[in-house]
C-alpha positions in Angstrom: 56.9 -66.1 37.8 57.2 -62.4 38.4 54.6 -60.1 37.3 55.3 -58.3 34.2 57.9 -61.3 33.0 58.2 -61.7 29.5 60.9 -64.5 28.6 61.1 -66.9 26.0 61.7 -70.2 27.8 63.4 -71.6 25.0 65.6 -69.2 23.6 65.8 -71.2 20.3 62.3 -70.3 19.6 62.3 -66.3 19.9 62.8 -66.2 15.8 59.7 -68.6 14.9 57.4 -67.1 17.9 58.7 -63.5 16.0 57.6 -65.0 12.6 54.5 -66.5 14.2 53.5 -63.1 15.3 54.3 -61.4 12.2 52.9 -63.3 10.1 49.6 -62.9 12.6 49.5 -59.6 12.6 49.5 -59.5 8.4 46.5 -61.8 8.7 44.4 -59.5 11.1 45.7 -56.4 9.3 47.8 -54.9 12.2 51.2 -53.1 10.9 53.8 -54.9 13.4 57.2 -53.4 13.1 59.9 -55.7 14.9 61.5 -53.2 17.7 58.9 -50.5 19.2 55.5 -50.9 18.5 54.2 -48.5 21.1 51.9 -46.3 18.5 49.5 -49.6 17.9 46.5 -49.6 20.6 45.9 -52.7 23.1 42.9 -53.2 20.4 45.1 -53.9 17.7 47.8 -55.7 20.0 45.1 -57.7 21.5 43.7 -58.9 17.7 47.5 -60.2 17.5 47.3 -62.0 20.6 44.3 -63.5 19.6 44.9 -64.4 15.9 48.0 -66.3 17.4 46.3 -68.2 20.1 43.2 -69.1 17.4 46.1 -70.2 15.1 47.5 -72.4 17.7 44.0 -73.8 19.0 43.0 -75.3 15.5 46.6 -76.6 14.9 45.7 -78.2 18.1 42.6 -79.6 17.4 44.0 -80.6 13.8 46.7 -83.2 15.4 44.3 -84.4 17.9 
């Protein structure tokens, strides 16, 4: 994969990965705008980021 590709590999789930991070960003208190989000610093990008992956780890765990 190139470097610096960002592509949905299922195109059918770009609108719940959007929600996901929206939804996210509410819980860590970010303010994520859909479009340009280039005033938000890689601290409050990266607390997105995170929130989502921690989301996803105990959903995870819970269907183990």
């Amino acid at each position: 994969m190139a470097r610096g590709s960002n592509r949905t590999l299922i195109p059918e789930a770009r609108e719940g990965l959007n929600r996901f991070k929206m939804e996210a960003a509410k819980e860590v208190g970010v303010n994520l705008t859909n479009g340009y989000n280039g005033n938000l610093t890689s601290r409050e990008n990266g607390s997105v980021g995170g929130q989502m992956v921690k989301k996803m780890v105990e959903q995870y765990e819970k269907n183990l």
